[in-house]
N, C-alpha and C positions, 0 to 999 in steps of 0.2 A: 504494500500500500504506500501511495505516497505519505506526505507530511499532511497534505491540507485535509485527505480523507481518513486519516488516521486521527488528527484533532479532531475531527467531527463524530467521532465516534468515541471518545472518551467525553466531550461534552454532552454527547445522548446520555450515556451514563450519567454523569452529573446532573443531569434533569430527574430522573429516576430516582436517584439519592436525596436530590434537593427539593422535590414535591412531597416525598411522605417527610422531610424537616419542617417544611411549611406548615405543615397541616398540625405535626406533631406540634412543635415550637406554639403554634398557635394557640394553642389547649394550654399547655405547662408556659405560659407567660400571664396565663388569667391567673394564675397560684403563685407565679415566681417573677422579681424584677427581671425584665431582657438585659440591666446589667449586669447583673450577678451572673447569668449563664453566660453573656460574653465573657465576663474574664477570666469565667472556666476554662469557655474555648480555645481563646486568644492564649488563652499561659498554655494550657496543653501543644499548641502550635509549634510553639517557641521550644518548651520542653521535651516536644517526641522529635521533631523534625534538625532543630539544633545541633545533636548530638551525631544522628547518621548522616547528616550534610558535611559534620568535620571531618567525619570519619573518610565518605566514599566522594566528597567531592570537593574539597578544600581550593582546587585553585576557580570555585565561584566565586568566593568571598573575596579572592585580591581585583574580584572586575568589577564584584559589587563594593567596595571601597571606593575604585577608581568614579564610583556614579554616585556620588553624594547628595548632588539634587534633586537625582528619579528618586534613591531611595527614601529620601525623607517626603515627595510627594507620595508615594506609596505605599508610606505609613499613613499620611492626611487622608487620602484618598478613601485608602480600607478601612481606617477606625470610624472615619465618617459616615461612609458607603453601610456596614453591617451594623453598626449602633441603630442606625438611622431606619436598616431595614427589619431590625427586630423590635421595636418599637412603633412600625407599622403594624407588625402583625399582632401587635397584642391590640390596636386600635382598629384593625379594619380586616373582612372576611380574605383572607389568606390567599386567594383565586385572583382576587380585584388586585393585591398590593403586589403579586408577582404580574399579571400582566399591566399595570404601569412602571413597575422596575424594570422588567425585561424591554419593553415599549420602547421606553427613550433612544435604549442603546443601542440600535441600528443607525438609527439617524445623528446622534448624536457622534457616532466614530466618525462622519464623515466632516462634524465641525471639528473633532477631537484632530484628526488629519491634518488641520492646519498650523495647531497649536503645536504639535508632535510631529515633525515631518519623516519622521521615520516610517509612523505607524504603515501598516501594509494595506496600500488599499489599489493592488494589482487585480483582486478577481471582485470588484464594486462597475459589475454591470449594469446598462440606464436601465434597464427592466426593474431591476431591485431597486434601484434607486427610487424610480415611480412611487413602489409599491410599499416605499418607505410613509408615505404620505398615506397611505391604507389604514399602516401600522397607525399609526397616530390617530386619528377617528375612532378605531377599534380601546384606545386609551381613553381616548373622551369619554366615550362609549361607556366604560370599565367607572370615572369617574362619576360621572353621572348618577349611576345607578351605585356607586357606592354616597353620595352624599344625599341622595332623596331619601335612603333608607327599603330601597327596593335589593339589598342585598341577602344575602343567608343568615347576616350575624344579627344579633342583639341589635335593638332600636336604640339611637343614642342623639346626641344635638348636632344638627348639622356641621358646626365646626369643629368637633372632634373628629367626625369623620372626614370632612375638609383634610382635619392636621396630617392624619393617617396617611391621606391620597399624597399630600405635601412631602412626607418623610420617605413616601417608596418613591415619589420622582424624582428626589435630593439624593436617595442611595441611586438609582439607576443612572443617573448621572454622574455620581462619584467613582461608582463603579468601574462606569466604562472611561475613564480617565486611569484608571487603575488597571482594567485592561491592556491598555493602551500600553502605558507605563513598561509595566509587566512584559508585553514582547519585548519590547525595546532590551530589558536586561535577558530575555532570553536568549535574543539574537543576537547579545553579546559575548554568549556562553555562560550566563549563569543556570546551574542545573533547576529543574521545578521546587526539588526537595530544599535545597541552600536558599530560594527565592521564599518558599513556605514559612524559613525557620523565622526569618526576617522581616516578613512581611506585614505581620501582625502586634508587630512590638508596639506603635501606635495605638492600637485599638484596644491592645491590653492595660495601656495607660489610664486609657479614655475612660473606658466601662469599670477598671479600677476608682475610679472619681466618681462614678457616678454611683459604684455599686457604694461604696463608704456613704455616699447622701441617704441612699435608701435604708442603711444600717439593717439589710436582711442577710446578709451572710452567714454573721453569727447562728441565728434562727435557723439556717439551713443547716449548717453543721448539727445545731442540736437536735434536731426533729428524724437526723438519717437520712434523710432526702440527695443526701451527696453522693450517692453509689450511683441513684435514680440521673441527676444531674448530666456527673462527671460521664456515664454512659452513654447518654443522648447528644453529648459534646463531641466525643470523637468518634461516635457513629454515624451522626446527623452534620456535625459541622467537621471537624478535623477531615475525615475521610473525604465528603464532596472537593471539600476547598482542594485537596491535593489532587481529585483527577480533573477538576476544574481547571488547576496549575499545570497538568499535562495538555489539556487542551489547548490551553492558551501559548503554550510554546508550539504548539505543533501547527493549530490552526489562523486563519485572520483571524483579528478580532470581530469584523464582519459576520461570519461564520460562526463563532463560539456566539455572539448574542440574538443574531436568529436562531441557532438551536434553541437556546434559551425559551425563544419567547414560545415554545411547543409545549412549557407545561405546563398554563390555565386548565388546559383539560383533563389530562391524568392528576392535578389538585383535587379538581370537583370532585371527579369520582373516589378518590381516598378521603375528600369532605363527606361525602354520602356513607361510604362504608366507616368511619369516625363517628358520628351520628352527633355533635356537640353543635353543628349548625345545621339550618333548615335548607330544605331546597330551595334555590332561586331560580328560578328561568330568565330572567335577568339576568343573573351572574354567566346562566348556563350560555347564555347567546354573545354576551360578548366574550366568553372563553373558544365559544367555535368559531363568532367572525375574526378575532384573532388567530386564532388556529390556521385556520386556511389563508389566511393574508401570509403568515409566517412560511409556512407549505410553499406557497405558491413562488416566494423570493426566495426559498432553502432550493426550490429545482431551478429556478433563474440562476444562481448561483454555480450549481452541480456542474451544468450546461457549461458555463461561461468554464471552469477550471477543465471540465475534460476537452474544451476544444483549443483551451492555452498550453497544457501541458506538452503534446508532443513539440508544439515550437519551443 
């Protein structure tokens, strides 16, 4: 396989991985601050990935030294990006807040492209491009029906739901800056795993600051909750984030966040089979007109690489 179709299939997986987080994450943040379980995640990151980065891949860290200013936006980036996006989902139905994070980040690489000139945007065919303008409607869309209250979750004040829609378009946007980013040290040679250990040392900071505000740590420790936790951290988070990290070395970031935007719809159905929210047809219509807008720019794409490759 080559590179671009090899990323694309570790980023499938991370869809898989990162819809039943969603769904999961969204239950266990009604009980628990989304700080506290970042800085489970975030420190586990640093902690598993640190040690076998030194070990099997040491000369990353003298390229990521030499990129001092990717890597301190890549801590801003990330701590922003997942603070931001787990504090959506304890505000708004889980389905909505991944298809406005996913949403932006097509469109967005291609402003992102000007600011980062490196970033890879050889296989950003006008077809996708078009269809980038789909994508966003199908966002509206998603908003919409999350701030009327026409969604699956609990009825609440329009501007809490507002904030929710706010906090997944500030992560999908951070994100894909982080994306971005992110090639950039990979096509420099830093390996996924050394890019991992490092990556999140911002975000550990961050949700360390916030989890102290909330003073629920403590509470965790004593209740036992921490096996529960610390499991759902590097099953749910540590794990994706690192095949997420092969993706993003291997594929555009084009590519890595149109896959992305494929899992409103495998959410729902692990929402239905969860049973903690209601069905929406609402919800359910802007996960399939997303779906197929996303589909339809993933074969625009397909096209455009297998007819570049032999040249």
């Amino acid at each position: 396989m080559n590179r671009e179709t090899a990323g694309f299939l570790a980023s499938l997986l991370f869809v898989v991985l990162a819809s039943v987080r969603d769904v999961y994450l969204g239950g266990l943040f009604q009980r628990l601050s989304p700080a506290v379980v970042a800085l489970i995640a975030f420190t586990l990151c640093v902690a598993i990935f640190l040690p076998v980065a030194l070990r099997r891949h040491p000369a990353s860290y003298r390229v990521v030294w030499r990129h001092p200013v990717d890597l301190l936006l890549i801590n801003l980036t990330a701590g922003f990006a997942w603070i931001s996006f787990f504090y959506a989902l304890r505000m708004t139905e889980p389905l909505l807040v991944q298809i406005v994070f996913s949403g932006v980040g097509p469109p967005a690489v291609a402003w992102m492209a000007r600011l980062f000139p490196a970033a890879d945007e050889s296989f950003a065919p006008r077809g996708e491009r078009c269809l980038h303008g789909l994508l966003l409607a199908a966002v509206s869309m998603a908003v919409i029906v999350a701030v009327t209250g026409l969604s699956g979750a609990a009825a609440q004040p329009a501007a809490a739901s507002m904030l929710g829609v706010l906090l997944a378009a500030g992560a999908g946007v951070a994100i894909t800056a982080n994306t971005v980013l992110c090639r950039r040290l990979n096509d420099a040679g830093v390996d996924p795993a050394a890019l991992v250990s490092v990556r999140f040392v911002g975000a550990a900071i961050g949700s360390a600051m916030l989890a102290d505000l909330s003073g629920e740590l403590p509470a965790l420790v004593a209740t036992g909750a921490m096996v529960e936790v610390v499991a759902a951290a590097v099953l749910l988070v540590v794990l994706p984030i690192y095949v997420n990290q092969i993706g993003i070395a291997l594929a555009s970031p084009l590519t890595v966040r149109v896959v992305l935007a494929s899992a409103p719809a495998m959410i729902f159905v692990l929402q239905l089979a969860e049973g903690r929210l209601t069905s929406s047809p609402y919800s359910l219509a802007a996960a399939v007109a997303y779906g197929v807008v996303a589909i339809g720019a993933a074969v625009v794409r397909r096209r455009a690489i297998r007819a570049a490759v032999p040249a």
